[in-house]
N, CA, C and O atoms as CSV, one atom per row, in Angstrom:
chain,resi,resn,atom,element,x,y,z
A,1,UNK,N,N,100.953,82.080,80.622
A,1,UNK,CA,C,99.579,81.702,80.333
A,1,UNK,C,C,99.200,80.469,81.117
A,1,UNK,O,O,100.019,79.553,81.197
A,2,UNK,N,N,97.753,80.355,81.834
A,2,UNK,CA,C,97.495,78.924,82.170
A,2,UNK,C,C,97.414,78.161,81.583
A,2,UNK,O,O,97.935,78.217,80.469
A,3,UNK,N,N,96.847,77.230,81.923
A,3,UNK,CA,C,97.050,75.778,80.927
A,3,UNK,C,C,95.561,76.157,80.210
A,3,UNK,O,O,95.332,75.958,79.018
A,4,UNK,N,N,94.711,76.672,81.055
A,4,UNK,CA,C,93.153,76.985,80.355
A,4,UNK,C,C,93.135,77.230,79.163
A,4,UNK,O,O,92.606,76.726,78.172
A,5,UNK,N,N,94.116,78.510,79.477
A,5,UNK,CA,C,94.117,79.122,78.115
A,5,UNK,C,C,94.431,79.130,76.956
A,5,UNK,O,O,93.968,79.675,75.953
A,6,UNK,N,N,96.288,77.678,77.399
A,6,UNK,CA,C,96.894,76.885,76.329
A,6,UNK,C,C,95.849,76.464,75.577
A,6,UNK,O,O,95.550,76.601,74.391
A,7,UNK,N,N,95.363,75.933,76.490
A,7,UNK,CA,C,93.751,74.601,76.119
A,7,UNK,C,C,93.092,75.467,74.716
A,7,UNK,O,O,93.446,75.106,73.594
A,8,UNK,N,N,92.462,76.214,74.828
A,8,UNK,CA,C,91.397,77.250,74.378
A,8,UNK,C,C,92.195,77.941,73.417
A,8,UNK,O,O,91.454,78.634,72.720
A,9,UNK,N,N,93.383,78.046,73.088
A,9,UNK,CA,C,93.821,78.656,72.011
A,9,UNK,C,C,94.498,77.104,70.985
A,9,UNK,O,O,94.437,77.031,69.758
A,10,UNK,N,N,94.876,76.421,71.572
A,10,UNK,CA,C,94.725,75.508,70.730
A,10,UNK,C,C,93.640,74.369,70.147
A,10,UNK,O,O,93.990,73.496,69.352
A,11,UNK,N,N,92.294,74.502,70.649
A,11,UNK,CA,C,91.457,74.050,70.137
A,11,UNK,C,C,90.819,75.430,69.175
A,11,UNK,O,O,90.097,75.171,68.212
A,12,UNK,N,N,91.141,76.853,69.515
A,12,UNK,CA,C,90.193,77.396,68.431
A,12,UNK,C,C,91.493,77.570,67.443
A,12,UNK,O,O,91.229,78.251,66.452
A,13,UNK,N,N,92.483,77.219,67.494
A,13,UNK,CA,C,93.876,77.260,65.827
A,13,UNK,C,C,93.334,75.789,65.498
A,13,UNK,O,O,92.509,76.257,64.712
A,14,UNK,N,N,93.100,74.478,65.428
A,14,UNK,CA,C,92.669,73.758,65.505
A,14,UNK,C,C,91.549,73.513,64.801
A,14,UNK,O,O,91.564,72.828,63.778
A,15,UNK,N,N,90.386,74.102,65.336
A,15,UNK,CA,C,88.901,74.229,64.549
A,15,UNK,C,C,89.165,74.957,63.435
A,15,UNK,O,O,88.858,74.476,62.344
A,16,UNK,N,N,89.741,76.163,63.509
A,16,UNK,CA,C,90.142,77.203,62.429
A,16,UNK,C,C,90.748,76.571,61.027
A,16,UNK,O,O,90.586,76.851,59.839
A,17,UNK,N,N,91.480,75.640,61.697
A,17,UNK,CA,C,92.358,75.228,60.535
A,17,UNK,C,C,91.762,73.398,60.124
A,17,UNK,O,O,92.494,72.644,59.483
A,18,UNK,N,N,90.643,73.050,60.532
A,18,UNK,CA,C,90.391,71.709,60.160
A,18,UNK,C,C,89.731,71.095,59.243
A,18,UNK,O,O,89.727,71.974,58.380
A,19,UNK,N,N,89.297,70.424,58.900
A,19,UNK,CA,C,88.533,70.553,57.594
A,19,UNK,C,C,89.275,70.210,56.308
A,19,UNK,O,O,90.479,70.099,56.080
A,20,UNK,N,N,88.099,70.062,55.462
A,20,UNK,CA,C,89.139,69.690,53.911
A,20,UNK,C,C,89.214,71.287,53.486
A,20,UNK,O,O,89.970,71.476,52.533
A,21,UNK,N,N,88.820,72.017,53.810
A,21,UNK,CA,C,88.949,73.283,53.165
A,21,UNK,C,C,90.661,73.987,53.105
A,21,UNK,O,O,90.901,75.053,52.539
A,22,UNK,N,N,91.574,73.255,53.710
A,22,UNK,CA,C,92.630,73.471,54.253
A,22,UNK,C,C,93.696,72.828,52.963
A,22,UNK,O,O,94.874,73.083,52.714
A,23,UNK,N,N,92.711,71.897,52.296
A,23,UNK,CA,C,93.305,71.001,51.362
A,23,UNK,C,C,93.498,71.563,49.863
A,23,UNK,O,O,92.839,72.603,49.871
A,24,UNK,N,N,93.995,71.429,48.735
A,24,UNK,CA,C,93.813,71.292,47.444
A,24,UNK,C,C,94.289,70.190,46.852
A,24,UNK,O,O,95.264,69.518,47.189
A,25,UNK,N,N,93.186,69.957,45.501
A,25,UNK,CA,C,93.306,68.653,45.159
A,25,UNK,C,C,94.661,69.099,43.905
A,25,UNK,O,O,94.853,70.096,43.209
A,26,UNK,N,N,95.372,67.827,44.082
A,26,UNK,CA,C,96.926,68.000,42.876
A,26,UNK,C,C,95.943,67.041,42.216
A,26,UNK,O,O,94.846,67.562,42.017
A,27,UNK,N,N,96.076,65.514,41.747
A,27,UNK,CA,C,95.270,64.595,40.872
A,27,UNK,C,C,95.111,63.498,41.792
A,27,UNK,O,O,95.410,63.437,42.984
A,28,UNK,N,N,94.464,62.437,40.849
A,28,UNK,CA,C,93.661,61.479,41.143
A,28,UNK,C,C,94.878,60.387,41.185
A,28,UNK,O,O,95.527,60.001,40.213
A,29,UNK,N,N,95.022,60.001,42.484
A,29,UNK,CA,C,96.628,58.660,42.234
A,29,UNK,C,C,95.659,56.750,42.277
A,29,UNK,O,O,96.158,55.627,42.199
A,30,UNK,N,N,94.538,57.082,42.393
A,30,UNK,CA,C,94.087,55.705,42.309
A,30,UNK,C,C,92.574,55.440,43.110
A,30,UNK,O,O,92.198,56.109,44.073
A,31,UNK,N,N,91.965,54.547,42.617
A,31,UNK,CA,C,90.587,53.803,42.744
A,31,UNK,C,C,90.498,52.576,42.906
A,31,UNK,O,O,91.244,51.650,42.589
A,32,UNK,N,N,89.135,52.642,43.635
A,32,UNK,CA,C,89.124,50.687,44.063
A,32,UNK,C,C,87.807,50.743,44.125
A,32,UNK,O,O,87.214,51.797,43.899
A,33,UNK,N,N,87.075,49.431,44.491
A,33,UNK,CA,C,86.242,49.284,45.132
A,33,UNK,C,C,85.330,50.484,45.710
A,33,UNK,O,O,84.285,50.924,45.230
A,34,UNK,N,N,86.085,50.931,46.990
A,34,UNK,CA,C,85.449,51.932,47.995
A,34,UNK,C,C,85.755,53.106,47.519
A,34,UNK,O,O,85.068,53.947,48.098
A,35,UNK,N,N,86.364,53.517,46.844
A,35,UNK,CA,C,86.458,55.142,46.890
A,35,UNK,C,C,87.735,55.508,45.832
A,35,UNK,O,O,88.224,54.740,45.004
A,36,UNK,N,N,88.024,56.547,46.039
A,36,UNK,CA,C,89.071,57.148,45.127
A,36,UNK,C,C,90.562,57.811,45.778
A,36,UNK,O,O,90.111,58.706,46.492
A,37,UNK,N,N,91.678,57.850,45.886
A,37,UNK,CA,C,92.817,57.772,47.004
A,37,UNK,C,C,93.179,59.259,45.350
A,37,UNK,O,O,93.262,59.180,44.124
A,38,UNK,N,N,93.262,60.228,46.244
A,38,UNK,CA,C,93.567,61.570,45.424
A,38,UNK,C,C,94.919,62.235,46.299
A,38,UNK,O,O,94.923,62.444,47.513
A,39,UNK,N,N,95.815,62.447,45.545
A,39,UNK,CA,C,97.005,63.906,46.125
A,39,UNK,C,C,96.103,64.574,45.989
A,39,UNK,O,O,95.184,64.649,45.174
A,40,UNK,N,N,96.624,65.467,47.493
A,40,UNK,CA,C,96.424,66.724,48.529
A,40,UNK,C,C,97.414,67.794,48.307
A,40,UNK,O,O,98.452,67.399,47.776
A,41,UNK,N,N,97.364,68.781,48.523
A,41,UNK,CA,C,98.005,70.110,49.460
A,41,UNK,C,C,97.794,70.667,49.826
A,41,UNK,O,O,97.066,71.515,49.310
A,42,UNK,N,N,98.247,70.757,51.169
A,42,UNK,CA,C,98.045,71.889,52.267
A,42,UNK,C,C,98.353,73.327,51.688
A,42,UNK,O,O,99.414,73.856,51.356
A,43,UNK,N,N,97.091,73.755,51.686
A,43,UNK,CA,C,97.172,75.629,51.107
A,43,UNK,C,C,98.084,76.354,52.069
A,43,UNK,O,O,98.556,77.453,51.778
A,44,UNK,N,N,98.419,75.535,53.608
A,44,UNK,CA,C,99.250,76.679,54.095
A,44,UNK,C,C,100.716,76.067,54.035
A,44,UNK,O,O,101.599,76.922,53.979
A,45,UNK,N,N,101.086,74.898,54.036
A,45,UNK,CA,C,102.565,74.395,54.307
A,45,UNK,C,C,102.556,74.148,52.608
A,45,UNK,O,O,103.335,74.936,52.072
A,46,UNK,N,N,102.087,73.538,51.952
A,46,UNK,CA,C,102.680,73.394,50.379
A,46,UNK,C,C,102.723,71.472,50.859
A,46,UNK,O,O,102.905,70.607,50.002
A,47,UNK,N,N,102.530,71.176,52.261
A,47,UNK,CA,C,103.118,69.621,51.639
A,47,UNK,C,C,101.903,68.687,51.084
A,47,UNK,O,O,100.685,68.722,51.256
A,48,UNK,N,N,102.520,68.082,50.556
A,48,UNK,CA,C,101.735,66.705,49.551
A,48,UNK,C,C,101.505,65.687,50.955
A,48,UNK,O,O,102.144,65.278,51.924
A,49,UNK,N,N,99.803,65.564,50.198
A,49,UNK,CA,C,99.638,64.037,51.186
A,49,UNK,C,C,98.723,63.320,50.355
A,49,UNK,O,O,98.171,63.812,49.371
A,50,UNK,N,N,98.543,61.947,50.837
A,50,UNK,CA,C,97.993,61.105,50.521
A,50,UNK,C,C,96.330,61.093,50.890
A,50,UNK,O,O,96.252,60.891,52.102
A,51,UNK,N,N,95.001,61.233,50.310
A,51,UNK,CA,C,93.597,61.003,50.990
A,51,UNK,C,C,92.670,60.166,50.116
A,51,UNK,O,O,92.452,60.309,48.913
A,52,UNK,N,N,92.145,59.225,50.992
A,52,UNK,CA,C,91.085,58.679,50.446
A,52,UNK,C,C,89.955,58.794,50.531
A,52,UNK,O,O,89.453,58.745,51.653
A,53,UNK,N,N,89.184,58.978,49.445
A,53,UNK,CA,C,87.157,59.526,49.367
A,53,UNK,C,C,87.006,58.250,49.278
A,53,UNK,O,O,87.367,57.515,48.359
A,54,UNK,N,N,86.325,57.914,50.501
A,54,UNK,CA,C,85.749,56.907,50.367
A,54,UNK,C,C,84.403,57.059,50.319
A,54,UNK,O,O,84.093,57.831,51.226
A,55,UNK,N,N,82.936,56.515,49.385
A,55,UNK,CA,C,81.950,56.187,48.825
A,55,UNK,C,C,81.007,55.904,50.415
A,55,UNK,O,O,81.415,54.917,51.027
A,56,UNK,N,N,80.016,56.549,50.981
A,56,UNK,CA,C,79.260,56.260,52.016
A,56,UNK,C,C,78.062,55.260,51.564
A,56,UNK,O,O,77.486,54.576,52.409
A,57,UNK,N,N,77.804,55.223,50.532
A,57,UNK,CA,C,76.532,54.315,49.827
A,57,UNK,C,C,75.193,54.628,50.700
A,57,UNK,O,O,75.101,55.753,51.192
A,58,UNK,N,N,74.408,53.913,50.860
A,58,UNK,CA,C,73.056,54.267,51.226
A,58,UNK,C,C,72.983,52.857,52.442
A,58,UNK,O,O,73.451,51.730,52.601
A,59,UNK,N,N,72.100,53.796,53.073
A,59,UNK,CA,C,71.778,53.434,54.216
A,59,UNK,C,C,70.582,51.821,54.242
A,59,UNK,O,O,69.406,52.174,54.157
A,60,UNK,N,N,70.696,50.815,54.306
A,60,UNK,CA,C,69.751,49.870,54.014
A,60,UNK,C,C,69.212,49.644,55.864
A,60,UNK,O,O,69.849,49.490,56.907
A,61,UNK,N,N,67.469,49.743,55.468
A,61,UNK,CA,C,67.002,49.552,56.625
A,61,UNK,C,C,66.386,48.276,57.052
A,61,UNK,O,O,66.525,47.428,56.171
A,62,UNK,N,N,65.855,47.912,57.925
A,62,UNK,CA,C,65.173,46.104,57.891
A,62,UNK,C,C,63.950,46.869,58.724
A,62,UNK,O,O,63.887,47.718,59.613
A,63,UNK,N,N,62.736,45.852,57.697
A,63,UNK,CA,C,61.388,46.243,58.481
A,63,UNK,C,C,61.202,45.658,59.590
A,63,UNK,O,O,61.480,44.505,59.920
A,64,UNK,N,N,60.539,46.806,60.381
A,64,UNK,CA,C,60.038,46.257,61.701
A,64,UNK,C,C,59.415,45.223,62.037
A,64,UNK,O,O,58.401,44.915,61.410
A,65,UNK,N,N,59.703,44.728,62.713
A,65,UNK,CA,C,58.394,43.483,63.127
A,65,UNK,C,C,57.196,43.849,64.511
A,65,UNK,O,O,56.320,43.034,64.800
């Protein structure tokens, strides 16, 4: 195979597989301030990871002059 094609099959396994949709939530391991730090698992390997939701808040604008 060329390298093109290396290229192009590993960006569409890649896109395919990215995302939180890839994830399931186990529980809630802790909160702060910014957000909430929850166990993960990967629906396809089974392993445990660590993720944090962090809180985007709202956008504050300054009036024009």
């Amino acid at each position: 195979r060329s390298s093109i094609e290396r290229e192009r099959s590993e960006v569409n396994w890649s896109r395919e597989r990215s995302g939180m949709e890839k994830y399931e939530p186990v529980r809630e391991i802790g909160s702060g301030n910014f957000g909430v730090a929850k166990l993960m698992r990967n629906r396809e390997t089974r392993e445990l990871v660590a993720m944090k939701f962090i809180e985007r808040g709202y956008r504050v604008r300054t009036p024009s002059i």
